[in-house]
ZAKOL-27551 format. One record per residue (C-alpha): x, y negated, z negated; residue number from 0; residue in three letters. Coordinates in Angstrom, 2 decimals, padded with zeros to 5 digits. Layout:
N
((X, Y, Z), NUM, ala),
...
***
This chain:
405
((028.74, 005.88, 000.49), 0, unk),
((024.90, 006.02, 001.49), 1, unk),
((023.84, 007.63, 004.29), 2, unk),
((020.53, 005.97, 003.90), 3, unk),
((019.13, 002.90, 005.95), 4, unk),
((019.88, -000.08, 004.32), 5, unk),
((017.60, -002.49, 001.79), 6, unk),
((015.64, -004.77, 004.47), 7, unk),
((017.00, -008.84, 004.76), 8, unk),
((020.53, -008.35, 003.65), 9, unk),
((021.52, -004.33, 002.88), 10, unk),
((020.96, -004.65, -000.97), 11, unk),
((018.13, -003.88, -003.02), 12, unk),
((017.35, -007.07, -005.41), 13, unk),
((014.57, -005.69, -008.03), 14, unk),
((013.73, -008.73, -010.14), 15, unk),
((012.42, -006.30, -013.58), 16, unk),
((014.02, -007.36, -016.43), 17, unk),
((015.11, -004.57, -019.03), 18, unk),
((016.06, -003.96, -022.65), 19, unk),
((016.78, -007.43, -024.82), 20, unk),
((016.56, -009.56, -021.49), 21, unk),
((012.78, -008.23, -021.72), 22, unk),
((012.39, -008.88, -025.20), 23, unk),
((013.28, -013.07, -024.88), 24, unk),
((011.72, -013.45, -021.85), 25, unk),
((008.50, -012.37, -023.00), 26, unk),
((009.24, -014.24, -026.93), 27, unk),
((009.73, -017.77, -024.27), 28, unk),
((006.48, -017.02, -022.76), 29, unk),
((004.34, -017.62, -025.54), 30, unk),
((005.08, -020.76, -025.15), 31, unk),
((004.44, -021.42, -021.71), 32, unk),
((001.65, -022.56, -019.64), 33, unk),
((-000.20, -019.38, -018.72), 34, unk),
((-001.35, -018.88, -014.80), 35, unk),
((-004.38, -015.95, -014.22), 36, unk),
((-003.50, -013.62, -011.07), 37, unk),
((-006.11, -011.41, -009.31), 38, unk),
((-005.19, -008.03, -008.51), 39, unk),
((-003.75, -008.83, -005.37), 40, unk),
((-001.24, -010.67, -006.68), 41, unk),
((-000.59, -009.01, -009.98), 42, unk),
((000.18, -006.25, -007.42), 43, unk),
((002.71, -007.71, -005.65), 44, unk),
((004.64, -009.13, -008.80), 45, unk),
((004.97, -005.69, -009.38), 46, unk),
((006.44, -004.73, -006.06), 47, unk),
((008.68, -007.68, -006.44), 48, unk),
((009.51, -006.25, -009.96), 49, unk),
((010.60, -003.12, -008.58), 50, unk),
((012.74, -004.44, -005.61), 51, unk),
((010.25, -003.33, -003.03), 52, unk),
((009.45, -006.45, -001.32), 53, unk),
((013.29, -007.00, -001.32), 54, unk),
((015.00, -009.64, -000.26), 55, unk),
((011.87, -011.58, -001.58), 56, unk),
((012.53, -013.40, -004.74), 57, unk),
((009.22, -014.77, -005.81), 58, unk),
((006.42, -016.33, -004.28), 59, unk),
((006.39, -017.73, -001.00), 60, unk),
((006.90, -021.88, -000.77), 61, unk),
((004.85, -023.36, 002.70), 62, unk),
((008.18, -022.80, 005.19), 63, unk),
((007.69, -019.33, 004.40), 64, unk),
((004.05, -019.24, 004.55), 65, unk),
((003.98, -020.68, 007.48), 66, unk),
((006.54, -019.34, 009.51), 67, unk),
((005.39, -015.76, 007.99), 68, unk),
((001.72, -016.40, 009.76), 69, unk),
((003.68, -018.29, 013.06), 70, unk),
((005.85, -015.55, 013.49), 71, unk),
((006.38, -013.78, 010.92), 72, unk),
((009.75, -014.73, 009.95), 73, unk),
((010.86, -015.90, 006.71), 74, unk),
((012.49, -019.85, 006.86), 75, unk),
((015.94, -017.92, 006.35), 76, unk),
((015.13, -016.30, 009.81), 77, unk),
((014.49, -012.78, 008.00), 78, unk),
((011.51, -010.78, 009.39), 79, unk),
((008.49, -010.76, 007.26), 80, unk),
((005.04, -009.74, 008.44), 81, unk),
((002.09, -011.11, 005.52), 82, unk),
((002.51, -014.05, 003.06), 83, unk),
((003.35, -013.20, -000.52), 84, unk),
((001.57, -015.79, -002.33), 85, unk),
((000.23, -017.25, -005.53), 86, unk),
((-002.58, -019.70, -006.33), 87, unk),
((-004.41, -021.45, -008.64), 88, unk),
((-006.63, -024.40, -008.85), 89, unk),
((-006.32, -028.01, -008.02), 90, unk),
((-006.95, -029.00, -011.96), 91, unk),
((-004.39, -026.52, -013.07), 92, unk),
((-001.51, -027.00, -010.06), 93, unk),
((-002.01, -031.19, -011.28), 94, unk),
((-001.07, -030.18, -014.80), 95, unk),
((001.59, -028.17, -013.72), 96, unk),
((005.73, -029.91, -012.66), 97, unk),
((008.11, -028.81, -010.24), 98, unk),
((011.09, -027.03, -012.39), 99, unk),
((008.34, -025.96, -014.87), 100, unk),
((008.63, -022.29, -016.16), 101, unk),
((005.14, -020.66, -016.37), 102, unk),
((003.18, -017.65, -017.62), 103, unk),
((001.87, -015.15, -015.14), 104, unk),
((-001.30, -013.18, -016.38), 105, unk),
((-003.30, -010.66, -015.00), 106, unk),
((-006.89, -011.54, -015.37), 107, unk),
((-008.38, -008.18, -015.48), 108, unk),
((-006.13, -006.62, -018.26), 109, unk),
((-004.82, -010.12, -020.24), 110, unk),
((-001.48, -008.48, -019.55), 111, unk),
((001.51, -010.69, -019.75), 112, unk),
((003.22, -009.70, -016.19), 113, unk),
((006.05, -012.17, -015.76), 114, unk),
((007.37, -016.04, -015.81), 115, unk),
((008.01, -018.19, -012.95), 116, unk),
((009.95, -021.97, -012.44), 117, unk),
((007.94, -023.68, -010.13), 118, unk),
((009.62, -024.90, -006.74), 119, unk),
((006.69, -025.84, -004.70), 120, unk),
((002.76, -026.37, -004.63), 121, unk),
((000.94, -027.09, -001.71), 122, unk),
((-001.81, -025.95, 000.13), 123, unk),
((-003.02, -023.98, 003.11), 124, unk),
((-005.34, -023.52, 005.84), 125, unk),
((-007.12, -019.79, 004.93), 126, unk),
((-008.74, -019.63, 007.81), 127, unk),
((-005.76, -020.03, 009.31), 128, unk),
((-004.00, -017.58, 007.69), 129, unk),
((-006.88, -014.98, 008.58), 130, unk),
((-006.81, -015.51, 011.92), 131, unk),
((-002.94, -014.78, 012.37), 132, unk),
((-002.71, -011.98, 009.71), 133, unk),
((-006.13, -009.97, 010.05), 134, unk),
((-006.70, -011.34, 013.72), 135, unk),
((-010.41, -012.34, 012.24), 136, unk),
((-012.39, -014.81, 010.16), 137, unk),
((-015.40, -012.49, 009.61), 138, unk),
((-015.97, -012.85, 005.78), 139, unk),
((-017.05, -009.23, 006.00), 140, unk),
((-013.30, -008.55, 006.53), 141, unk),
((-012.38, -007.59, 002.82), 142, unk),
((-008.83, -009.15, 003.37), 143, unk),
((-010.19, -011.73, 004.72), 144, unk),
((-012.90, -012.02, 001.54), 145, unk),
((-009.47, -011.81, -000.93), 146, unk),
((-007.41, -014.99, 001.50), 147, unk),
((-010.66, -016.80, 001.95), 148, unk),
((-011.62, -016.37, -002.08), 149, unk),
((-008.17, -017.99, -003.47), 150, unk),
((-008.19, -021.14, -005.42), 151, unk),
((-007.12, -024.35, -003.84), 152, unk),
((-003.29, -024.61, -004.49), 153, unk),
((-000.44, -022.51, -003.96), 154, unk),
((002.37, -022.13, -006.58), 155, unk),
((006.15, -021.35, -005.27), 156, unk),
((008.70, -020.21, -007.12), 157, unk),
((011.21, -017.19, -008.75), 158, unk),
((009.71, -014.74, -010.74), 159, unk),
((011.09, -012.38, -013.49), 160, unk),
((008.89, -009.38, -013.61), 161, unk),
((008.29, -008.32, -017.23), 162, unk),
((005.34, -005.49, -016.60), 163, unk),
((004.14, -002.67, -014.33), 164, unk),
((000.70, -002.20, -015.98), 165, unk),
((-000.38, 001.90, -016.48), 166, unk),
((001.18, 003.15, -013.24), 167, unk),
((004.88, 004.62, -015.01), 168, unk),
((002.34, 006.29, -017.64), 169, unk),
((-000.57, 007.07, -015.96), 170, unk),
((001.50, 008.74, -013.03), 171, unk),
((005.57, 009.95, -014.21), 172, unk),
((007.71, 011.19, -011.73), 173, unk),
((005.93, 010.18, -008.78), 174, unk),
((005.99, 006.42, -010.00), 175, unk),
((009.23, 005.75, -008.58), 176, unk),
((010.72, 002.27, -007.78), 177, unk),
((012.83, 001.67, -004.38), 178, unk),
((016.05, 002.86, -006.26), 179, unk),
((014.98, 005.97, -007.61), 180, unk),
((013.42, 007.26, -004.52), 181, unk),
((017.06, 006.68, -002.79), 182, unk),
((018.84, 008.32, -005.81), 183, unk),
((016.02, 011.17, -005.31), 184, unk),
((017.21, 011.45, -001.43), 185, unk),
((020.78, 011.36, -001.53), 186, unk),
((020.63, 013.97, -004.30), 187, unk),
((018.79, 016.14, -001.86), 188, unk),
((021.41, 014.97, 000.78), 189, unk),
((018.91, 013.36, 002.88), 190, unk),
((019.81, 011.24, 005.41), 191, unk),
((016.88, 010.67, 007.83), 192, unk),
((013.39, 010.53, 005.61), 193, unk),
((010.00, 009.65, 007.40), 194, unk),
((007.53, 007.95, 005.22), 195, unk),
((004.09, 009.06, 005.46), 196, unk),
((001.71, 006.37, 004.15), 197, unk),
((-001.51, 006.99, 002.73), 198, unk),
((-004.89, 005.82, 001.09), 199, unk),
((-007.40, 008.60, 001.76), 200, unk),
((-006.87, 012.47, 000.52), 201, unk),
((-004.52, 014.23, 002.86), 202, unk),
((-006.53, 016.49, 005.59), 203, unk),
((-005.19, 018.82, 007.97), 204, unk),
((-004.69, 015.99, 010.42), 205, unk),
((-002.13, 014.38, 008.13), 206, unk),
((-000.88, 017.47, 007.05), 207, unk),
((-000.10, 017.90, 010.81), 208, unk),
((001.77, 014.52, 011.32), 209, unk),
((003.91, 015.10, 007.97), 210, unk),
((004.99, 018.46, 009.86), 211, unk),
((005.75, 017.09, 012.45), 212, unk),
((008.15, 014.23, 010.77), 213, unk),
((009.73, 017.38, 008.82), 214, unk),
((010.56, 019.24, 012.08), 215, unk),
((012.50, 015.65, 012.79), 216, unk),
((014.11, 014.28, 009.66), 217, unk),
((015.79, 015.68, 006.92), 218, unk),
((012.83, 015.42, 004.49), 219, unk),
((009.37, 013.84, 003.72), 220, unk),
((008.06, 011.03, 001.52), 221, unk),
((004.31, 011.40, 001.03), 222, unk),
((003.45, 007.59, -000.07), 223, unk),
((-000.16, 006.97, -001.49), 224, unk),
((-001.50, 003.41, -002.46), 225, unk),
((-002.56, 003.60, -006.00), 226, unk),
((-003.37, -000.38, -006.24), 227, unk),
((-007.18, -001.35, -005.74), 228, unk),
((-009.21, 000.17, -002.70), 229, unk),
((-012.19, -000.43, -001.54), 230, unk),
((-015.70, 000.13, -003.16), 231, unk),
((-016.65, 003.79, -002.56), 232, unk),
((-012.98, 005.01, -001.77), 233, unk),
((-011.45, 008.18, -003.39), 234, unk),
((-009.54, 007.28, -006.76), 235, unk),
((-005.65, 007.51, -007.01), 236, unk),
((-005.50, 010.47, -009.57), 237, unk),
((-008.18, 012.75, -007.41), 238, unk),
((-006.07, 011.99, -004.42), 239, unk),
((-002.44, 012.66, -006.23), 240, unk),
((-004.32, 016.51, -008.11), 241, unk),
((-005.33, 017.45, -003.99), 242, unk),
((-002.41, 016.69, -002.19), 243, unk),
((-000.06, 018.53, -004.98), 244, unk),
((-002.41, 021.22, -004.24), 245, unk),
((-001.94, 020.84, -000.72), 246, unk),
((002.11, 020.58, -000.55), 247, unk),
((001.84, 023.96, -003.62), 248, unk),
((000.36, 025.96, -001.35), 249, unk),
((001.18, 024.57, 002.98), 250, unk),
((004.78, 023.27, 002.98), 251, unk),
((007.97, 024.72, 002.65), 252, unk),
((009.73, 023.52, -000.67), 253, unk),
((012.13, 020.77, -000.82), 254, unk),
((010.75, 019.48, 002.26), 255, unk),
((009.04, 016.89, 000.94), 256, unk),
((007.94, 014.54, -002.20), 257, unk),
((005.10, 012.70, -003.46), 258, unk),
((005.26, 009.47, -004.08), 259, unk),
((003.55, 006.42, -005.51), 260, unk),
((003.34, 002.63, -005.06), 261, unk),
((001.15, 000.20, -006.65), 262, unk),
((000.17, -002.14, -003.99), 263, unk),
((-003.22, -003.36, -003.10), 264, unk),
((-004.81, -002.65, -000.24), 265, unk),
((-004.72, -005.61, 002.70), 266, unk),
((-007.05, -003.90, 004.95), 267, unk),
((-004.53, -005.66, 008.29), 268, unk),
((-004.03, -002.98, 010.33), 269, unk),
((-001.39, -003.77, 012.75), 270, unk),
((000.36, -006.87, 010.09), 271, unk),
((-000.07, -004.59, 007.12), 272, unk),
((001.88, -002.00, 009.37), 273, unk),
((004.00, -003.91, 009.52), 274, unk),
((004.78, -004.83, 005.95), 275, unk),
((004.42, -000.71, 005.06), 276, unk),
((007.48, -000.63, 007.39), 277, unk),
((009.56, -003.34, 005.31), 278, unk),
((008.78, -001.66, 001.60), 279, unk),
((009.47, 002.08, 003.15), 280, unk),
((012.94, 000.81, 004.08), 281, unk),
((013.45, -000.38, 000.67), 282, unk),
((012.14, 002.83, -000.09), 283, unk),
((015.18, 004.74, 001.68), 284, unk),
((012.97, 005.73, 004.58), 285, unk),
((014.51, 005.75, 008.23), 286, unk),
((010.51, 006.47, 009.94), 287, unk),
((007.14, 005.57, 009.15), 288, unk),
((004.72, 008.00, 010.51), 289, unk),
((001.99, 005.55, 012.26), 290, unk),
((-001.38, 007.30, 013.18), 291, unk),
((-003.88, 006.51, 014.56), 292, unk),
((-005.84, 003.05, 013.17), 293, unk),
((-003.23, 003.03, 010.72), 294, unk),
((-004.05, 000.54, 007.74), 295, unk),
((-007.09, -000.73, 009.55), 296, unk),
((-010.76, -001.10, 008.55), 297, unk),
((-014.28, -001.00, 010.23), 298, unk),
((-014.21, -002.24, 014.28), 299, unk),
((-011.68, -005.02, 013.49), 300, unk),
((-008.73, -003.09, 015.31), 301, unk),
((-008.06, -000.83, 018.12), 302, unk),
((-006.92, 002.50, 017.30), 303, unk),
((-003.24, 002.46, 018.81), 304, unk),
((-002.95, -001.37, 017.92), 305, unk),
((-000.55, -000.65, 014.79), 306, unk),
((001.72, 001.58, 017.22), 307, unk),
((001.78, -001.07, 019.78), 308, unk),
((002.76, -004.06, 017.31), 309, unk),
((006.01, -002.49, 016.68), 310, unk),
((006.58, -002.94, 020.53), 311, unk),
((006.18, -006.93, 020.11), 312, unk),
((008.97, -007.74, 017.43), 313, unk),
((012.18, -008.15, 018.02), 314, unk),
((014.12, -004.90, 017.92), 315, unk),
((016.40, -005.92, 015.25), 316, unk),
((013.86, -007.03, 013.06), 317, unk),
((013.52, -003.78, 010.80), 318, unk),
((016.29, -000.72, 010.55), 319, unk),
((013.24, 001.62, 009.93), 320, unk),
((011.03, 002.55, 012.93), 321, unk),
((008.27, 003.87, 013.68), 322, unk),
((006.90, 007.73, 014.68), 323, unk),
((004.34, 006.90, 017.06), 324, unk),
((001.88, 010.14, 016.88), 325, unk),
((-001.25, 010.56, 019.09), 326, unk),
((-005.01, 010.76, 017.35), 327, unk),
((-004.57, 014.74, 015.74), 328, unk),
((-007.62, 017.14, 015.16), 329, unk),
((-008.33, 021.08, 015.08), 330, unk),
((-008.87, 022.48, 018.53), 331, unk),
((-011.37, 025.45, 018.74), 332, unk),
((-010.09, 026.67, 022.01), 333, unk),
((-006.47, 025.74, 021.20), 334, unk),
((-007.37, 027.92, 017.86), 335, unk),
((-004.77, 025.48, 016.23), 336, unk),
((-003.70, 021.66, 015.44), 337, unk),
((-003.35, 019.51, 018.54), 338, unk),
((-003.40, 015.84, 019.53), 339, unk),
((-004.66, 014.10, 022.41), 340, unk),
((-001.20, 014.79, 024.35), 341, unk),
((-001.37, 018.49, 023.98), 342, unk),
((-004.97, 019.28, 024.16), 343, unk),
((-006.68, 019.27, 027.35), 344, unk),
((-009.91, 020.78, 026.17), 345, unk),
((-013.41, 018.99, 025.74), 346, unk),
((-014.14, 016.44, 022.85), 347, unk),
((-016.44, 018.74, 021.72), 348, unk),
((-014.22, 021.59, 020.99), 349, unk),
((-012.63, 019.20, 018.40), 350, unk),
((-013.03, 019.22, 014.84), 351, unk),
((-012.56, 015.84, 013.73), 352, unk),
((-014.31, 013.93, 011.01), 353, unk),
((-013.39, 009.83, 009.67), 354, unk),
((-012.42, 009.34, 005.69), 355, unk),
((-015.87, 007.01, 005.40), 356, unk),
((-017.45, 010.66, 007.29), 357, unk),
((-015.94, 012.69, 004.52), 358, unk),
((-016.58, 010.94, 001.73), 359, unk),
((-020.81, 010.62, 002.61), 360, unk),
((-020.69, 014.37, 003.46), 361, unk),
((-019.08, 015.15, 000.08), 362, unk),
((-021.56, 012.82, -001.88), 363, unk),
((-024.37, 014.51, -000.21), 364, unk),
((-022.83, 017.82, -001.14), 365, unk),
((-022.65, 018.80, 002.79), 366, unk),
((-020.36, 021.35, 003.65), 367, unk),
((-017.02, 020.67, 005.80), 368, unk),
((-016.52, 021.72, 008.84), 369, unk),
((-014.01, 024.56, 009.48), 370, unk),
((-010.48, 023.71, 009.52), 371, unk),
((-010.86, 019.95, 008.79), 372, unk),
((-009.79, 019.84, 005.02), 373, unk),
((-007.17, 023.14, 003.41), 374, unk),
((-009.94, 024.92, 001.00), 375, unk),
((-007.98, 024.10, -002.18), 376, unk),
((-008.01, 020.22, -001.08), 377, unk),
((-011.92, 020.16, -000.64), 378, unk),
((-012.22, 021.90, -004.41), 379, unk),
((-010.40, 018.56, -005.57), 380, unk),
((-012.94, 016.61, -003.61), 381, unk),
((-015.73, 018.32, -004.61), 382, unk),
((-015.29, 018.79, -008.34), 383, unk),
((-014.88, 014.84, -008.36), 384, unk),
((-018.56, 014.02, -006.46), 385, unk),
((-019.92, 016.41, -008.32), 386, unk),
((-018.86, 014.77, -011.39), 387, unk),
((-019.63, 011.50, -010.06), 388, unk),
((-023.05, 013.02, -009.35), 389, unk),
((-023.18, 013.88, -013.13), 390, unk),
((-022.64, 010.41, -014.35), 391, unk),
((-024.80, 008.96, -012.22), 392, unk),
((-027.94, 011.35, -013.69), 393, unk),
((-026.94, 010.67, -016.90), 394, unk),
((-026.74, 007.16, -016.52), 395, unk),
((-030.72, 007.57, -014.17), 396, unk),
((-031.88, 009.02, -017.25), 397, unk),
((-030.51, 006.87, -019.91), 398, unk),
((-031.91, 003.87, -017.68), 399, unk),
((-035.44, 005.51, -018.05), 400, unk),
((-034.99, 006.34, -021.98), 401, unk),
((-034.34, 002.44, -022.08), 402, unk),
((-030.73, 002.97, -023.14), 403, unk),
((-027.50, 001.74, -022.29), 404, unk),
***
């Protein structure tokens, strides 16, 4: 029997990937069906349907559920759910389309065949709507807001079956793991209690701090980076993955911890998105999710402590998993050490802190770090990959000016 916190919405994990010769005629029927394009956003979550993440989900969301997941945020079955899940397409196409009919789902940046879905609903929505519930703005500068506010006219409902996860099992092994391996990974280790630790940016001595911390309190450690689509200008996937194996090589104690993968797209929602890193983490096996400071958030458009303070407003049976609420962590000069807000009573100015946007221009501009922000071997990662991305960008300068491509 698992010791483990249970699947969210119902205890069991329902991963809708099909396998072996159920694979094989699914994908022979779909050459014959009507074939929908999906952006990356939602390409991204078929896959986290596919792998039972977004459990007890079964496809994408009908209007009940959109709308009762923006009202407040519960699915029309009553489950908790924090962001809709949803598909769309335009008006021409959703006209051509029947209720009951099986379609095609494509991804429109690869041509990939990712799954098949019966249609059960289409309708549409008020985005702005939407934007203002789930992002708490409008501002078309939001870039979740740009993805809601750039969807095509109609949403299509329905149940998927999940037939692709694009590079990420290949391009990534053992740390691609779906919700059930992750618990097979855990009870193995005889983990009961596991925090989650999500991130997006390489891991600094700040995180390094907080995933510490979790270790002191729970059996073991999941260190969970987004490799789905970031912003422009943010580190890639694989340079994050190379420094933070560096990082847990060399700085934690072993068997403490794994690295992890998931292939969602940023949402950029802050406190919603939260939220919904909660639900998948509990699919995940995890009991915690370590929430820093501005945790998912972007630019001005949340305050720092806002994704700690959400968790406060939901009911308190709405998720299994909760939250590790952890004040904003830096290196002290007069502590000589790691300290957070609570512990350290010493001027701002005695604290080395520095932002991920900070970082990244410093390391572009081939700046140097300051002292105990970054481990040394994690700012070697970092800074063989601008310096290569310096390279490329000569060589491409100078082709420009030889007239070449």
């Amino acid at each position: 029997m698992s010791k483990l916190v249970a699947p969210h919405g119902g205890g069991k994990l329902k991963p809708l990937l099909l396998h072996g010769d159920e694979l094989k005629a699914e994908r022979e029927k779909a050459k014959g069906l009507t074939q929908i394009k999906m952006g990356s956003r939602e390409t991204s979550d078929l896959i986290m349907l596919g792998i039972g993440a977004f459990t007890p989900l079964e496809g994408f969301m009908g209007y009940e559920d959109w709308k009762g997941v923006c009202e407040n945020m519960t699915l029309s079955t009553g489950v908790f759910w924090p962001i809709p899940i949803t598909l769309s397409t335009t008006k021409g196409q959703a006209d051509s389309l029947s209720i009951g009919e099986e379609i095609a789902l494509i991804d429109e940046e690869t041509a990939e065949l990712m799954g098949t879905m019966k249609i059960t609903e289409k309708y549409s929505i008020d985005k702005e709507y939407e934007c203002k519930q789930v992002f708490r703005t409008n501002d078309i500068e939001h870039p979740g807001v740009q993805k809601v506010m750039s969807q095509e006219e109609v949403n299509l409902a329905g149940t998927v079956k999940v037939l692709n996860e694009l590079h990420y099992p290949e391009e990534f092994g053992a740390k691609y793991m779906r919700p059930e391996q992750t618990r097979a990974v855990f009870q193995e280790k005889g983990w009961s209690s596991v925090a989650a630790l999500q991130l997006r940016n390489p891991m600094h001595r700040a995180h390094e701090h907080l995933a510490k911390i979790a270790i002191e309190i729970c059996d073991g450690l999941l260190i969970h980076q987004l490799v789905g689509k970031l912003k422009e200008g943010d580190i890639p996937a694989d340079v994050r993955v190379r420094a933070i194996d560096r990082l847990v090589e060399g700085y934690f104690v072993k068997d403490t911890c794994i690295q992890g993968v998931y292939p969602m797209e940023m949402r950029y929602a802050g406190p919603r998105e939260a939220l919904l890193h909660a639900v998948f983490r509990q699919n995940y096996g995890c009991s915690y999710l370590l929430i820093g400071r501005d945790h998912a958030g972007v630019g001005n458009y949340y305050g720092p402590y806002d994704a700690q303070r959400i968790f406060d407003e939901i009911p308190a049976d709405a998720l299994l998993i909760k939250p590790l609420k952890i004040d904003m962590t830096f290196y002290c000069l007069k502590c000589d050490g790691m300290a957070s807000t609570k512990t350290c009573p010493h001027d701002v100015n005695d604290r080395v802190n520095l932002s991920g946007t900070m970082l990244r221009k410093m390391l572009s501009e081939d700046q140097p770090l300051p002292d105990h922000f970054s481990r040394p071997e994690v700012a070697e990662v970092l800074k063989e990959y601008y310096a290569a991305l310096d390279q490329k960008v000569e060589i491409k300068l100078h082709k420009h000016a030889l007239g070449q491509k």
